[in-house]
N, C-alpha and C positions, 0 to 999 in steps of 0.2 A: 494201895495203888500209887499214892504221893511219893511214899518211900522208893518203891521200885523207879520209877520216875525221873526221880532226884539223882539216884544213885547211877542211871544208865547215862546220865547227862553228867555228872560224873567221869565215867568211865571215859565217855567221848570226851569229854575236854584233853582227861589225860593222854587220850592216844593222839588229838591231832598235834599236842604238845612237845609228844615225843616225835611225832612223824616230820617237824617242825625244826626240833632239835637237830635230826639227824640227818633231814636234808641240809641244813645251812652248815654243817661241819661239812658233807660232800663237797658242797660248793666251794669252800674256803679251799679246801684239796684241790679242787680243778684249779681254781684261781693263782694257786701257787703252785702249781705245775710247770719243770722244767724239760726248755727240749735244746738241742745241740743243733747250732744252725752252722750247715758251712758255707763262705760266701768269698768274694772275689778278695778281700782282705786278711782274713783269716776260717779260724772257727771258735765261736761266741755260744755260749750260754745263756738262753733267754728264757726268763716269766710267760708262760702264755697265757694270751691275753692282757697284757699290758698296758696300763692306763694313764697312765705321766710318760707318752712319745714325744720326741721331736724325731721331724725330720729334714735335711737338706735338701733332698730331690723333687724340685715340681710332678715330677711324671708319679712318684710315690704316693706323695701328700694328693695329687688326684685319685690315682686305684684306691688310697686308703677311703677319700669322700664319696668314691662311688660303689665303696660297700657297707658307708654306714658310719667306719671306725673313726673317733673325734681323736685327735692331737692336740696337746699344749703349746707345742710352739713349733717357729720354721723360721727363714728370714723373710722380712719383704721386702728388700732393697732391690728385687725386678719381680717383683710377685704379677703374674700374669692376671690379665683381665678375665678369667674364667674361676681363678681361684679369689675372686675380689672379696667373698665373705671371711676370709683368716686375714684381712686387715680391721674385723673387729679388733678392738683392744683384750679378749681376753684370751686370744692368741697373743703366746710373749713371742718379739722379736729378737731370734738370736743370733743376730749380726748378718753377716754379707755370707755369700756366699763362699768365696775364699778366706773370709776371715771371723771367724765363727769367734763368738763372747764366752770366753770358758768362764769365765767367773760370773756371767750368766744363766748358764746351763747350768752349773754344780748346783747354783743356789735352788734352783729350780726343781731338784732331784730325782731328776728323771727314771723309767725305769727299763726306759729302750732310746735308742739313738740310732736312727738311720741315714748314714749319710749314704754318697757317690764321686766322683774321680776327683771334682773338684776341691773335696775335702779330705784326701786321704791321706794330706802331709801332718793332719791334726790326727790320723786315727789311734795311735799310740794316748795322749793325752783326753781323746772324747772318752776310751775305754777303760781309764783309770775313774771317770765319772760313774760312768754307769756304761750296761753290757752296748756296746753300736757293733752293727752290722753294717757291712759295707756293701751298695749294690751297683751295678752299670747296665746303661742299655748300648753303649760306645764302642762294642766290641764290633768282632766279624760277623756277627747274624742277629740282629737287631731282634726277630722273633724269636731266636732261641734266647735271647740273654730277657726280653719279656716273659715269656714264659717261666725264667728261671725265679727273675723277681716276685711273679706271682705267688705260685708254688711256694716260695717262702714268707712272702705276708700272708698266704692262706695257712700255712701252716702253723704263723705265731697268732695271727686272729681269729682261728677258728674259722674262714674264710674260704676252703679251698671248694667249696660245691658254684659258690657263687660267681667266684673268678675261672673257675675251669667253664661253667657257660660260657661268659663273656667272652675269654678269649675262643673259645670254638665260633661261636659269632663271624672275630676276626679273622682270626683263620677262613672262614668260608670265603670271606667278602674279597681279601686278598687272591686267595686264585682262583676267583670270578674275575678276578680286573688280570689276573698273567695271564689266564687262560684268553680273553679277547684281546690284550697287547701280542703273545706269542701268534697269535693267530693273524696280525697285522705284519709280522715281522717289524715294530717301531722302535726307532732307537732312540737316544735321549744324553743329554750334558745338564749336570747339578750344577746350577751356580751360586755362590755366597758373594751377595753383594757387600761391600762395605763403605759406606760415602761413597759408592761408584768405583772402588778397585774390587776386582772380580777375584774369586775363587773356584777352582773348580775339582769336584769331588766322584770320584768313579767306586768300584767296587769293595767293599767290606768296609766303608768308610761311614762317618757319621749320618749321611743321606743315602747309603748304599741301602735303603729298602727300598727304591726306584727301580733298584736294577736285582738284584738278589729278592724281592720278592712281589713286586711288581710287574719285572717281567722284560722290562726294558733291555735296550744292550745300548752298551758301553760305545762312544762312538771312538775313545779314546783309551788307552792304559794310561790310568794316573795312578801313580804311588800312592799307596795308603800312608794319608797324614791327617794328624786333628788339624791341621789349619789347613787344607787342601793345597791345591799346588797353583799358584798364581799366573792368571793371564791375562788377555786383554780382548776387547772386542772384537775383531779381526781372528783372535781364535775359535771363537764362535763361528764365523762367517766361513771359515777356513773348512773347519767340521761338520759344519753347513747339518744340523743334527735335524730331526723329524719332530723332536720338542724338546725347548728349552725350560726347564724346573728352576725359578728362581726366588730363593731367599735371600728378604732382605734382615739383613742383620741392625742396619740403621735403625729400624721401625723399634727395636727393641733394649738400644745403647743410645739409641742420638747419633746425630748425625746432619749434616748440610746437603747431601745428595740420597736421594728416596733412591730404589730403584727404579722404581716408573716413570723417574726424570731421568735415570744414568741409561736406563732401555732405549730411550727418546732417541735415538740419534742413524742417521741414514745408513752405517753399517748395519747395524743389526734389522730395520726396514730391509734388506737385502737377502735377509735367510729366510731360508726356507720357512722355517716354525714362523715368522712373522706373518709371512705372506698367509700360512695355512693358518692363522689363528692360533698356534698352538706353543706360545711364551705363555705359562702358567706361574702366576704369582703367588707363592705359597706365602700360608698364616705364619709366622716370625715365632710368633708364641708356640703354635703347637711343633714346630719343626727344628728348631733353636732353643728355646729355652725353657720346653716342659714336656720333651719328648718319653715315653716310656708309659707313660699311664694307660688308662684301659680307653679314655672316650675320645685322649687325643691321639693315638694311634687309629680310631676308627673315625676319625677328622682327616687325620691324611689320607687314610682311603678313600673317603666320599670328596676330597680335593682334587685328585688321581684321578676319579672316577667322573669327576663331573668336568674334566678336560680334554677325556674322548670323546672321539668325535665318533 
């Protein structure tokens, strides 16, 4: 009976042995699994699953933390107050955002690199490093070029069940708020303050989700430009809009004039959005400088949303 005993525990050793063996050869196969990714820079060959990341893009380095996926390095030379845990130290810092440390990064040896617009005079030299992919949310339809980003970190992280929730989420929540803007007929002017000289930004533009997916209209035709088309306060007044949307860019560069001291003044008292409560101070961070991600795109909605009246 000892014998038979022995032998069947035995047997079992040997089989969870092999069963053991031959899953971790599986896994090693998944692990080194390659997929062809094409993206607004080219088309890149990546690791899925990929473990030594850097990335450039704040809106990224968020989707990536809000499903989990850890990164080795980014810069923090404006690292937003919501991403405050990657100024631990054992996030390496890889320089500024337009001037990225290559001989930080190699050393580094990464084995993905994600930048965005800001970085793509490097992307030639990031890609002789290791495979980078290039993403934007800067284009003409800010949800489509979100969605696209997704869709492609779900794809190299194994990721897309998780991010295809979230953003349907979005989606919902966004034309809940067009649906009661279109339903008001309200119109609306973006404005980029800076030290108190104004910017203003209309359709397919960097703030063009105000009006392409919020719902708003345009109170004016302003050219599509990344630095909007500059005016003064009196154009405000002139346009006399139903809500004024304004970022301050100071709040996130410095500066000597806030917006809520350049707003201060008896033109703008005169318009309309003043009198109706309805000059809305948007987050700097989520709207300027970490736009695209999963929780601050659903920041400017409940921004948007908690400004109707």
């Amino acid at each position: 009976m000892k014998k038979i005993l022995g032998l069947l525990a035995l047997v079992t050793a040997i089989c969870v042995g092999v069963f053991f063996y031959l899953t971790s050869g599986i896994e090693e196969v998944t692990a080194g699994e390659k997929i062809t990714i094409n993206h607004v820079m080219g088309t890149t060959e990546v690791v899925k699953n990929p473990k030594r990341v850097i990335v450039f893009d704040y809106g990224i380095v968020e989707m990536l933390d809000t499903t989990g996926v850890e990164i080795i390095g980014l810069p923090k030379e404006s690292l937003p107050k919501f991403l405050e845990k990657y100024n631990d130290e054992k996030y390496v810092n890889v320089g500024g955002l337009k001037d990225p440390n290559l001989e930080k990064i190699y050393e580094m040896k990464p084995d993905l690199i994600i930048i965005s617009g800001r970085q793509e005079p490097f992307y030639e030299q990031l890609s002789k490093i290791a495979p980078t992919v290039g993403l934007t949310t800067t284009g003409d339809d800010y949800l489509k070029a979100l969605k696209t980003n997704a869709k492609t970190m779900g794809e190299i992280f194994s990721k897309e069940t998780e991010l295809t929730k979230e953003l349907g989420i979005i989606e919902n929540n966004l034309n809940e708020i067009k649906e009661n803007v279109s339903n008001k007929n309200l119109n609306a002017v973006v404005v980029l303050s800076n030290n108190g000289k104004l910017s203003v930004y209309g359709l397919k533009s960097r703030f063009g989700i105000i009006f392409d997916h919020f719902g708003f209209k345009p109170v004016d035709e302003v050219a599509v430009s990344t630095h909007g088309s500059k005016v003064n306060f009196e154009y405000l007044l002139e346009k006399n809009p139903d809500y004024i949307f304004v970022v301050d860019r100071s709040a996130v560069n410095g500066g000597d004039v806030s917006a809520n001291k350049a707003f201060d003044n008896d033109i703008i008292k005169a318009t309309k959005a003043y009198k109706d409560g309805n000059i809305i101070f948007l987050d700097a961070e989520t709207w300027y400088t970490a736009t695209g991600g999963i929780k601050t795109t659903q920041k400017m909605a409940d921004e948007v949303k908690a400004g109707l009246k």
